[in-house]
N, C-alpha and C positions, 0 to 999 in steps of 0.2 A: 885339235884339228889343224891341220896342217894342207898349204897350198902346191903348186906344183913347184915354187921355188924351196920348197922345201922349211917355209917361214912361218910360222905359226897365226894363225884366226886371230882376230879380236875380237869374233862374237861365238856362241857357244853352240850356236843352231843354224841348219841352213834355211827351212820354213815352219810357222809354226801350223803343225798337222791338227787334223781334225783329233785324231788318236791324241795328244797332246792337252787341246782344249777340254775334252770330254773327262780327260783326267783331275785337270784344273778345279773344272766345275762336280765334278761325281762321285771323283778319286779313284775314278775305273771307267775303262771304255764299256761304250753300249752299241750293243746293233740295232740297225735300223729296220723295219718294219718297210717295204712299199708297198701302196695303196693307190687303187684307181677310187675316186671320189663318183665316179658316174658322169661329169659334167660338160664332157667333149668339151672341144677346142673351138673357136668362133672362126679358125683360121682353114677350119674343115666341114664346117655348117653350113658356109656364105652368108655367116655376118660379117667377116672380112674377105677372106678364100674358100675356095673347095678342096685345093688340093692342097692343100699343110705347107710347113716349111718344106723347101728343096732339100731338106739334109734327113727330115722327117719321117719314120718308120718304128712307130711307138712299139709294136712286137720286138723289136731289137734291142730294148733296155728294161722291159718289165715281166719279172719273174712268172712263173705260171699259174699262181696263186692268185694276180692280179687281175680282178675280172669288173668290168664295166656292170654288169649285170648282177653284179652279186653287193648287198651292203659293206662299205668297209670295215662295220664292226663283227661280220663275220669269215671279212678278207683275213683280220689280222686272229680270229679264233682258229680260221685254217693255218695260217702261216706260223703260232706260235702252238700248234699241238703240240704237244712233249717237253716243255720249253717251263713251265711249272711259270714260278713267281718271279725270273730273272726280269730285272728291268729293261724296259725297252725306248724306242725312239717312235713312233708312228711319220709315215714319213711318204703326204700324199705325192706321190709323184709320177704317174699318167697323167694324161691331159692336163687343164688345166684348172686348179686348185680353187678358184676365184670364179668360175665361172657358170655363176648359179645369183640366186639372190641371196641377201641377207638374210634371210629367219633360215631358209635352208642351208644354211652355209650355217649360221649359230645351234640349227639343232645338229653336226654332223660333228663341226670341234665339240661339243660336248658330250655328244656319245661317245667319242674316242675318248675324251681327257679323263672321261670319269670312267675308262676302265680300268682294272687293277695292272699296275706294273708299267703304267703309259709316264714316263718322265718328260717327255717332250713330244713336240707337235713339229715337224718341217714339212711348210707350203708351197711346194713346186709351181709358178703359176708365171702370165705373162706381164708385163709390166704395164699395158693397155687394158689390164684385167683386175685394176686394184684402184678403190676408191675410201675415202674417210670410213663410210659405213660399214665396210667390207673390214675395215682394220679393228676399228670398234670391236667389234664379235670377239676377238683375240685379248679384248687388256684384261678380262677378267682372269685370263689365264698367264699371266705373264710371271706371276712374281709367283704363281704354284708349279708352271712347266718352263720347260727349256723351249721358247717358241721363235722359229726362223721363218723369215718369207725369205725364198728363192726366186729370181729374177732370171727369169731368160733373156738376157742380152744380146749376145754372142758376138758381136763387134759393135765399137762404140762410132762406127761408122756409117754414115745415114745408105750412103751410094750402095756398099755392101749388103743391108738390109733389106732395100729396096731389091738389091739382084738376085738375096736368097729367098724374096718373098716372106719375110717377117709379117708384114703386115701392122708396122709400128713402125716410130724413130726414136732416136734416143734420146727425145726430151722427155716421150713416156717414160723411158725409165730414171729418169732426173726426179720428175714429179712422183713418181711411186717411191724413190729414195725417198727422197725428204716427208711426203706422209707418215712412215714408217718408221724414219725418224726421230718424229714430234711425238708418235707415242710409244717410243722406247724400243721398237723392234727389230733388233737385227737385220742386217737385208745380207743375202749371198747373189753375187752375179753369175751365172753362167755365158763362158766364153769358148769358141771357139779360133782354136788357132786353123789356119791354111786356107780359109775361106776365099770362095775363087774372087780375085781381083786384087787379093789381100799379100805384098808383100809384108818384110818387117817392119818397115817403119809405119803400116797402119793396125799391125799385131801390137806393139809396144804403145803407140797410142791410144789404144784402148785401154793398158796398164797405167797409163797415167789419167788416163782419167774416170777409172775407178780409185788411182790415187786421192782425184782432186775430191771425188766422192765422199772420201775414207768408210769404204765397205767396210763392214765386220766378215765376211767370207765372201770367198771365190771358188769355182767350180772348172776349172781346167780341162778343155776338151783337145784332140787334135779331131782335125775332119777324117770323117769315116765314109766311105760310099759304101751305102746300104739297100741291099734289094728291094724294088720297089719303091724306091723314091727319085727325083726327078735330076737328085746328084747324079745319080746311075746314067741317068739318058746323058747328061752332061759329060760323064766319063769314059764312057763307052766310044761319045765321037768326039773326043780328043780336048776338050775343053775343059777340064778339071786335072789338075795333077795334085796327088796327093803330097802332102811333107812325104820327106823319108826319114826314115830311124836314123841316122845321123843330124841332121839337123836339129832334129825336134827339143836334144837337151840346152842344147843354146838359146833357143827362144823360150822356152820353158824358163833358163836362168834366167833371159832378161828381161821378161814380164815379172817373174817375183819380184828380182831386184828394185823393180820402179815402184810398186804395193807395199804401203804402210807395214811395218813389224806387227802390228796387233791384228792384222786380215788371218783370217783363218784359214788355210789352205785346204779344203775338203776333197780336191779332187785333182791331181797330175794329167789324166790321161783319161780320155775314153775308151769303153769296155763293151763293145757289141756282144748280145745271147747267141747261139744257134750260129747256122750256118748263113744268117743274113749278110755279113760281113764280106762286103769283095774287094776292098784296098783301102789303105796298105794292108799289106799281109804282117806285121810288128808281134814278135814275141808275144805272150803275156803280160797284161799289166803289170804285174808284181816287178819282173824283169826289167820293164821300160821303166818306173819309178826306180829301180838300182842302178839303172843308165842315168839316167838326170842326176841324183844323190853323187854320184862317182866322177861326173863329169864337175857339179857342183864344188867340189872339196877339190877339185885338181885345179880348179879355175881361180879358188879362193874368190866364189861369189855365193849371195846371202840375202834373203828376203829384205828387202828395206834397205840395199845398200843404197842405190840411187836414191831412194826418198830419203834418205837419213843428210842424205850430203843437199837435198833442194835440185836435183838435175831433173825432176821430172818434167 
């Protein structure tokens, strides 16, 4: 691997990918499975809000198969018709994951875990949505499934949070870290880059301190203005500018670069379904992660170079 001077890497990898880990662990990539659990979101109930996060439009990311109304153990018998004995991921990610009580929460991961072909569990959930009890449910499965709790983040910025209507700060998701922790569980952040009020220097401190963290994964968004959410009304009268495709592989670089070598990178880029999607208008995922990767190798930058050196 070679830089734009023309002078050769000293590391072998630019992030290490989900596709990568999954090998590690299984010696073969697996697909994932998504699952709405039933359990809505407290931030669309008014136990915290009514109207969800500003960026918020859960039709915009969950397949069709994904139905609130339907159990998930026969979301994933729809979802894997024809699909035989191939191993899979179950991977609740509607609403949010956590947001039930405990016996129903432990009889739900165990009707999944104990179906045939289910190798792992990932819990999409908010980080004001996770307690000791809640974690418990999961140890009996730890050392039989591959199990992640996913953290919705999305800036490690309190001001930001407050303006996208999170409905949390980021000490919640400190404290959900470290429960999870103490019993062994992986945690993944989800982040969002261009967040309105958010230049770079409060994009990149969020990379450092899910440094300070040291996640086992990260979930990489840029912002998307999506129909029917209240980004919309935001964008519409002038008050949100999305990144542009230029931009976006530079701050991409240099959020890896600040995030430990061993974070798993699950996700570059956000992927809106359907015609929800009004800005930016950006290629194809596929394409946009060949833009980052090409920009990467030309720049001779590398997951973990700043944390490797302490500049975080």
């Amino acid at each position: 691997m070679t830089n734009r001077t023309g002078k050769k890497s000293q590391r072998p990898f630019l992030y290490r990918s989900l596709a990568s880990y999954l090998r590690e662990v299984f010696g073969q990539t697996l697909r994932k499975v998504s699952l709405d659990p039933g359990f809505g979101c407290p931030n669309r109930d008014g136990t915290i809000g009514m109207d969800g996060c500003a960026f918020c439009n859960m039709e915009s990311f969950v397949p069709s198969h994904v139905r609130a109304d339907v159990d998930p153990v026969e979301q994933i018998r729809q979802a894997r018709e024809g699909k035989g004995d191939e191993p899979f991921i179950a991977y609740l990610q509607a609403g949010t994951g956590t947001y039930t009580t405990a016996a129903r929460f432990r009889e739900m991961v165990d009707n999944i875990c104990g179906l045939p072909g289910v190798t792992g569990l990932f819990i999409g959930t908010r980080p004001d949505c996770v307690d000791g009890e809640m974690l418990d449910v999961l140890r009996p499965w730890l050392y039989r499934k591959l199990v992640w709790l996913e953290l919705g983040l999305q800036s490690a910025n309190d001001a930001t949070l407050d303006r996208i209507g999170r409905g949390h700060n980021v000490e919640s998701f400190s404290k959900a870290r470290a429960l999870a922790s103490d019993r062994g569980i992986p945690v993944l952040a989800h982040v969002i880059l261009g967040l309105p009020g958010e230049g770079p220097e409060e994009m990149m401190g969020t990379a450092s301190y899910l440094a300070r963290q040291r996640v086992e994964g990260v979930k990489i968004h840029h912002l998307q203005v999506i129909r029917g959410t209240r980004m919309e009304e935001l964008f519409r009268a002038g008050e949100v500018v999305p990144l542009t495709m230029d931009s976006y592989p530079g701050l991409v670089a240099g959020f890896l670069e600040r995030l430990p070598p061993f974070t798993v990178i699950q996700r570059l880029a956000a992927d809106a379904m359907g015609d929800l999607l009004i800005a930016p208008q950006w290629p194809d995922r596929g394409k946009v992660i060949e833009t980052i990767r090409e920009y990467m190798l030309e720049e001779g930058k590398w997951q973990g170079r700043l944390y490797e050196k302490g500049s975080v």
